[in-house]
C-alpha positions as CSV (number, residue, x, y, z in Angstrom):
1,X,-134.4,-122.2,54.9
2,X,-138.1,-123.6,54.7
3,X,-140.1,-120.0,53.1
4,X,-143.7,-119.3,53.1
5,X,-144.9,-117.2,50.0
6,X,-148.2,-116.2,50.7
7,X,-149.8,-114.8,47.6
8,X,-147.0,-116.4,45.8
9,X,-149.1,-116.8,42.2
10,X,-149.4,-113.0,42.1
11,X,-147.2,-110.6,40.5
12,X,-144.2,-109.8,42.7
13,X,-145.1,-112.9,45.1
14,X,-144.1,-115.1,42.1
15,X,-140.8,-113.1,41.4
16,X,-140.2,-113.4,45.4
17,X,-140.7,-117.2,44.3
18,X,-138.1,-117.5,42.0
19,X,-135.7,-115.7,43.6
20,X,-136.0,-118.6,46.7
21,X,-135.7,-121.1,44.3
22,X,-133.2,-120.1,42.8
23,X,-131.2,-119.9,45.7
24,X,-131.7,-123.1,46.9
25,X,-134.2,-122.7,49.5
26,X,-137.8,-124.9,49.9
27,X,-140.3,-122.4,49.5
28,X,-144.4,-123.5,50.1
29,X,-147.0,-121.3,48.2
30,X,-149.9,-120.0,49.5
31,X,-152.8,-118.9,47.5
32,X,-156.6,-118.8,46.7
33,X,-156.4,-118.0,43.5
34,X,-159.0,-115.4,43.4
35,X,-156.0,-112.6,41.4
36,X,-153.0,-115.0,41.1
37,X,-152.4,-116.6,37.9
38,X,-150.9,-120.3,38.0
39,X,-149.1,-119.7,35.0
40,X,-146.7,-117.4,36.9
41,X,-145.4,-120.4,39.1
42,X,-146.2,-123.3,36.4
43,X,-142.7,-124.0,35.5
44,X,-141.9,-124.5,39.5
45,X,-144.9,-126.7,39.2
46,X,-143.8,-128.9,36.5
47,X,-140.3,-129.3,38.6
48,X,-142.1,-129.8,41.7
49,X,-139.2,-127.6,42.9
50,X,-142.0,-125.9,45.2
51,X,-145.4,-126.8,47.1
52,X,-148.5,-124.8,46.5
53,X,-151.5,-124.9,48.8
54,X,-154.5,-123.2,47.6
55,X,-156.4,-122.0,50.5
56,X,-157.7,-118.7,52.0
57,X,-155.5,-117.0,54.5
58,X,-158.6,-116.2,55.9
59,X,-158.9,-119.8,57.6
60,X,-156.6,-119.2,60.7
61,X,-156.5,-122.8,61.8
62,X,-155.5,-124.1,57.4
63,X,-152.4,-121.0,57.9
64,X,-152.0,-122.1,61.6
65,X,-150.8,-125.5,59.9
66,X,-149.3,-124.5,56.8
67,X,-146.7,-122.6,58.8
68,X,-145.2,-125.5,61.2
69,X,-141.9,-126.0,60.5
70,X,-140.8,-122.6,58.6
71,X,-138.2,-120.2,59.1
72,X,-139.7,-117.1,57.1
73,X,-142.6,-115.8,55.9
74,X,-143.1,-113.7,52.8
75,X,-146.2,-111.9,53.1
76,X,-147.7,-110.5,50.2
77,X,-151.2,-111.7,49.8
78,X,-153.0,-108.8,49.5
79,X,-156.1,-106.7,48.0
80,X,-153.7,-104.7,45.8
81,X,-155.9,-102.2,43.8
82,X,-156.9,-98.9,45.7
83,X,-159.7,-98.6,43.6
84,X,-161.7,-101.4,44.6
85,X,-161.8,-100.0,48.4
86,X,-164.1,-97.5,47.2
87,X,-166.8,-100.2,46.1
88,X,-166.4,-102.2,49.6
89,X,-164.5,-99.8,52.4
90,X,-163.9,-103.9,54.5
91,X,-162.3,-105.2,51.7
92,X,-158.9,-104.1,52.5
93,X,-159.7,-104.6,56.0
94,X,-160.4,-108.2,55.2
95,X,-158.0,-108.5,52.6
96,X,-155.1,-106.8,54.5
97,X,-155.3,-106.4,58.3
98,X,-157.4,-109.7,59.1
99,X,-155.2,-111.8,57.0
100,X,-152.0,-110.3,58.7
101,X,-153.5,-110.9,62.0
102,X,-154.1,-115.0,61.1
103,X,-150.5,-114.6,59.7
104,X,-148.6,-113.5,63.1
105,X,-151.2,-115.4,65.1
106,X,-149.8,-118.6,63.0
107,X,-146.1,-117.4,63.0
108,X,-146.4,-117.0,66.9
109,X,-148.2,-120.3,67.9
110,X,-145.7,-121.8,65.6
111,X,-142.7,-120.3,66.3
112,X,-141.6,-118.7,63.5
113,X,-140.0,-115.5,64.0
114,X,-138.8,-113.5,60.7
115,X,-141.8,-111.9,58.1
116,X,-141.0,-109.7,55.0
117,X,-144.0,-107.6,54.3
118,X,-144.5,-105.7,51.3
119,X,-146.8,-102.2,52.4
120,X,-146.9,-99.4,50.3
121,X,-146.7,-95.9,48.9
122,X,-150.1,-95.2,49.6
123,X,-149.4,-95.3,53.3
124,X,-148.2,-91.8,52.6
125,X,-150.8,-90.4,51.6
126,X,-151.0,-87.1,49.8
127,X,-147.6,-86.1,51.6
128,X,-145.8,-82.3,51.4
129,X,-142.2,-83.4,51.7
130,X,-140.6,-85.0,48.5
131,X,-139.0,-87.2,48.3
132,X,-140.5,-88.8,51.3
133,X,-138.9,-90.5,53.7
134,X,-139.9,-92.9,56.0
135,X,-140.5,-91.1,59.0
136,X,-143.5,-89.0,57.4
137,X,-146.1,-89.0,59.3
138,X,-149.1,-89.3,56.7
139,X,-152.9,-88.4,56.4
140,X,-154.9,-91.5,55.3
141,X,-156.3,-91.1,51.7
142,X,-157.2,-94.5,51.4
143,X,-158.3,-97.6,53.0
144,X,-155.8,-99.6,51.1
145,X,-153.2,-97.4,52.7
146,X,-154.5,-97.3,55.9
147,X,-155.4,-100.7,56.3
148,X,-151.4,-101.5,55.1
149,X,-150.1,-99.0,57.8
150,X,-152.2,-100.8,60.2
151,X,-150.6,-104.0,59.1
152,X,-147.4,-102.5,60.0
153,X,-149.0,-101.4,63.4
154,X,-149.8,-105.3,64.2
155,X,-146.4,-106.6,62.9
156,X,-144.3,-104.1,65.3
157,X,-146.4,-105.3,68.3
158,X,-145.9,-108.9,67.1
159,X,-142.3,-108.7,67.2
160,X,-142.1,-106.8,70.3
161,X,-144.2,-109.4,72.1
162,X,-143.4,-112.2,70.8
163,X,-139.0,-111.7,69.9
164,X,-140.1,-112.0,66.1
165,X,-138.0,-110.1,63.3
166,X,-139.6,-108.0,60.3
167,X,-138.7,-106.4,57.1
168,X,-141.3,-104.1,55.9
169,X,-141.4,-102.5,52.3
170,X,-142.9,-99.1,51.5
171,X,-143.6,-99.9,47.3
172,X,-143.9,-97.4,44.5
173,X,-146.2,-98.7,41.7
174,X,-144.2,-102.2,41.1
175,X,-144.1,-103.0,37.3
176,X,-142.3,-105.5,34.9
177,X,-142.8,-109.0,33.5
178,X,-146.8,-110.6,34.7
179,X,-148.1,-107.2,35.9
180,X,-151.8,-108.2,36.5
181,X,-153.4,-104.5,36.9
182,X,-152.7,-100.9,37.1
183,X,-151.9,-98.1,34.8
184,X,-150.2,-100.0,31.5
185,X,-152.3,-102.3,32.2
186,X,-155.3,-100.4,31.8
187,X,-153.8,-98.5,28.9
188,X,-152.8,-101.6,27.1
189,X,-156.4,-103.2,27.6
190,X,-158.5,-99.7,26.0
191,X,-155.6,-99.4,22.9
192,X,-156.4,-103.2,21.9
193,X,-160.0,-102.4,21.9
194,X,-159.7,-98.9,20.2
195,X,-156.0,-98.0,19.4
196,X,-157.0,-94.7,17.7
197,X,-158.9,-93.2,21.6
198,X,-157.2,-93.9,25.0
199,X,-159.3,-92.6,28.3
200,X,-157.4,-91.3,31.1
201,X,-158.4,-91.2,34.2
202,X,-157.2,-87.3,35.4
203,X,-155.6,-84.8,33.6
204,X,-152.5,-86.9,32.7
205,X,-150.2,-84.5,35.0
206,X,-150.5,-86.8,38.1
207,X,-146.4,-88.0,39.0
208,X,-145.6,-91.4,39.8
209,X,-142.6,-93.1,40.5
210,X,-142.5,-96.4,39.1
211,X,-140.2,-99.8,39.7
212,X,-139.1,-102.6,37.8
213,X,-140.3,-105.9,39.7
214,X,-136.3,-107.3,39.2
215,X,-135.6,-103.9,41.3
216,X,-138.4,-104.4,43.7
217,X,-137.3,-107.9,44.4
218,X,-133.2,-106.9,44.6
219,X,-134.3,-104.2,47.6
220,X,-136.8,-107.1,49.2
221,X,-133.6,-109.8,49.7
222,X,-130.7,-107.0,50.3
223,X,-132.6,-106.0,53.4
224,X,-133.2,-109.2,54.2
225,X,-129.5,-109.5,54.5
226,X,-128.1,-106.7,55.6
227,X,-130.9,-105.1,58.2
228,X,-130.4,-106.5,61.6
229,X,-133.1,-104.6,63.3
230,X,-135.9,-105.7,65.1
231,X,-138.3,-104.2,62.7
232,X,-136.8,-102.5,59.3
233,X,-138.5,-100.1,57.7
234,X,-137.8,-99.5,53.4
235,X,-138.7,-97.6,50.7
236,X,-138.7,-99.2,47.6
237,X,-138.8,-96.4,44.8
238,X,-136.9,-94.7,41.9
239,X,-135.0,-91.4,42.1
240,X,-137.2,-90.7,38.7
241,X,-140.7,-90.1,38.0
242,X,-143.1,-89.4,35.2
243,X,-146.3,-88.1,34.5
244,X,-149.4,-89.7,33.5
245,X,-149.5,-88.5,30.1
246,X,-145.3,-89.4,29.4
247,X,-146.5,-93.1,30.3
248,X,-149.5,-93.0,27.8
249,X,-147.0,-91.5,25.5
250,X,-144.5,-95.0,26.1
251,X,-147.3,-97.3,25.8
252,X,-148.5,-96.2,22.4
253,X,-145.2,-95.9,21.3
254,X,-144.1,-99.6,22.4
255,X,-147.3,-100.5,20.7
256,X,-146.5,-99.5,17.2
257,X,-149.5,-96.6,17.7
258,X,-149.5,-93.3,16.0
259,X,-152.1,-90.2,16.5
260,X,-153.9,-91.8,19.5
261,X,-156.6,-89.4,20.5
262,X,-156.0,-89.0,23.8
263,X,-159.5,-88.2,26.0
264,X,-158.9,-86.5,30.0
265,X,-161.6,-87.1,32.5
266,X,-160.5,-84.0,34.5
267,X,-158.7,-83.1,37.9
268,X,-155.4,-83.8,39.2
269,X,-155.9,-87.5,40.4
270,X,-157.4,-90.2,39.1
271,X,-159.5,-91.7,41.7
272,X,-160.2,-90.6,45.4
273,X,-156.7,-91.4,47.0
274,X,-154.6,-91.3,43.8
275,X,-152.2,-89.2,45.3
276,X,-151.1,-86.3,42.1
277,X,-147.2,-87.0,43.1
278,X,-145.8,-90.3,44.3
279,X,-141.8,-89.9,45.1
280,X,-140.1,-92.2,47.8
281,X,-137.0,-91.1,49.2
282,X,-135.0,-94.1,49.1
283,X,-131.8,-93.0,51.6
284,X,-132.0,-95.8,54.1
285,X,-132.3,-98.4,51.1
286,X,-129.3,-97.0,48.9
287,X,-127.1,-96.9,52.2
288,X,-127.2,-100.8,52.1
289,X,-125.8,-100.3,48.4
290,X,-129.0,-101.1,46.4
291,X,-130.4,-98.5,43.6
292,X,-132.7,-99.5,40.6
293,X,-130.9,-101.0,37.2
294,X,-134.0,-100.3,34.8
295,X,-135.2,-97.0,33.9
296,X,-138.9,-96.4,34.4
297,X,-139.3,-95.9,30.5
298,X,-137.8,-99.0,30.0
299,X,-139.6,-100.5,32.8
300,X,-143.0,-100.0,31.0
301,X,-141.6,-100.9,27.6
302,X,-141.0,-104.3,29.1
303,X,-144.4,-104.6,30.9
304,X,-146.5,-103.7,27.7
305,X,-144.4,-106.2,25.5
306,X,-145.1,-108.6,28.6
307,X,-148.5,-107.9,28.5
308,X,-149.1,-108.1,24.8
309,X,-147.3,-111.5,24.2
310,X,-149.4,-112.8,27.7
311,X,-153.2,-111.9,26.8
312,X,-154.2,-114.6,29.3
313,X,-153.9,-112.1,32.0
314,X,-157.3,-110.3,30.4
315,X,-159.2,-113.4,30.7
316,X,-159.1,-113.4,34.2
């Protein structure tokens, strides 16, 4: 098949891009650059086994035309840090909803009729049912979450209206092999800079379940082949979780550190809308025969090694 990756320089876009190739379909790129790294996709580059556009998604009529002729689209450009909707609350609008709106618009004035989605965790929440499943109805915490449950909102009506076909993907924290951001990130930059003091946002008790990208990217394609609905609905998420102390606790560790002073900034979460306990049931998932390979310790091992051999992802 002809894919569209949008977003396809980022972190699980370019695994998403990979996989395609390696399975022998075209895929076409689309990205502006602002968080993707070329050196994810360079070695598709030098092969010129793929196309990349660089544009905005934000330019309706440049997706519009970028999308004639394909079969699929992979959708996960994205504003992916929850944080930063604190500093501008239209960001994720932007970011999220407006660029999935230019997406369908494209897809239906093109004809294109199947989009995988990757949404989120933090559509949840702060939930009181654990694991969660998918039919939790949540409390908005966030305006990442809420601007990727809107998302959702517009693809449904897009594929009732309009006879198209979606897979949609409910993420844990994703990590592995080019993670650009997040928690071992963050604890990997501070320990290079000072490895005897690490700051951590909380108390270090918050629970997260966490996701090796290889994982992630197995669940994305296996309901992409086995969900015949006319919008599927996934968590992606392991039956294990740790606390944010236990991951400080791996990261120093995999960095060869010893009697790291470790310094709290108080309360349960992190950040308003870093939810204390993140735990996806993953039932509807497992039924199709998929469960994660990688442990979460393992999982982190691999993404500070990533990180520490990669240093041009703190240039950025």
């Amino acid at each position: 098949m002809k894919a569209i990756v949008t977003g396809g320089c980022g972190f699980i876009a370019s695994h998403v891009t990979d996989r395609l190739v390696n399975l022998g379909h075209e895929v076409t790129v689309i990205d502006n650059m602002s968080t993707g790294f070329r050196e994810n996709i360079c070695h598709h580059l030098e092969s010129k086994s793929i196309k990349l556009l660089e544009f905005d998604l934000g330019n309706l009529k440049k997706t519009e035309k970028a999308l004639k002729g394909a079969d699929a689209v992979f959708h996960l450009a994205a504003n992916a840090d929850v944080r930063h909707g604190l500093e501008d609350s239209f960001r994720d609008i932007d970011r999220n909803l407006i660029v999935t709106y230019n997406i369908l618009e494209a897809m239906r004035k093109s004809d294109v009729k199947k989009i995988l989605f990757s949404s989120t965790a933090a559509t949840y929440g702060e939930p009181d049912v654990f694991p969660t499943p998918e039919t939790y109805h949540p409390r908005q915490t966030s305006f990442y979450g809420a601007s990727k449950i809107a998302c959702e909102g517009l693809i449904e009506a897009f594929s009732e209206a309009y006879g198209m076909q979606a897979w949609m993907y409910r993420f844990v924290s994703i990590q592995g092999e080019r993670h650009p951001h997040g928690v071992t990130y963050d604890f990997v930059k501070k320990l290079k800079a000072n490895p005897k003091q690490l700051e951590i946002l909380g108390d270090g008790t918050a629970r997260k379940s966490y996701l090796h990208v290889e994982d992630c990217v197995d669940g994305f394609f296996l309901g992409f082949g086995k969900a015949t609905g006319r919008t599927n609905l996934f968590n992606l998420g392991h039956e294990e979780y740790v606390n944010v102390k236990k991951m400080a606790d791996i990261v120093t560790s995999e960095m060869g550190l010893k009697e790291v002073k470790y310094n709290f900034t108080g309360g349960e979460r992190g950040w308003v809308g870093d939810s204390p306990l993140v735990h996806l049931d993953t039932g509807r998932m497992r039924a199709l025969g998929w469960k994660p390979k990688i442990s979460i310790e393992e999982t982190v091992r691999r993404t500070v090694r990533w990180l520490l051999a990669n240093p041009y992802v703190y240039k950025r």
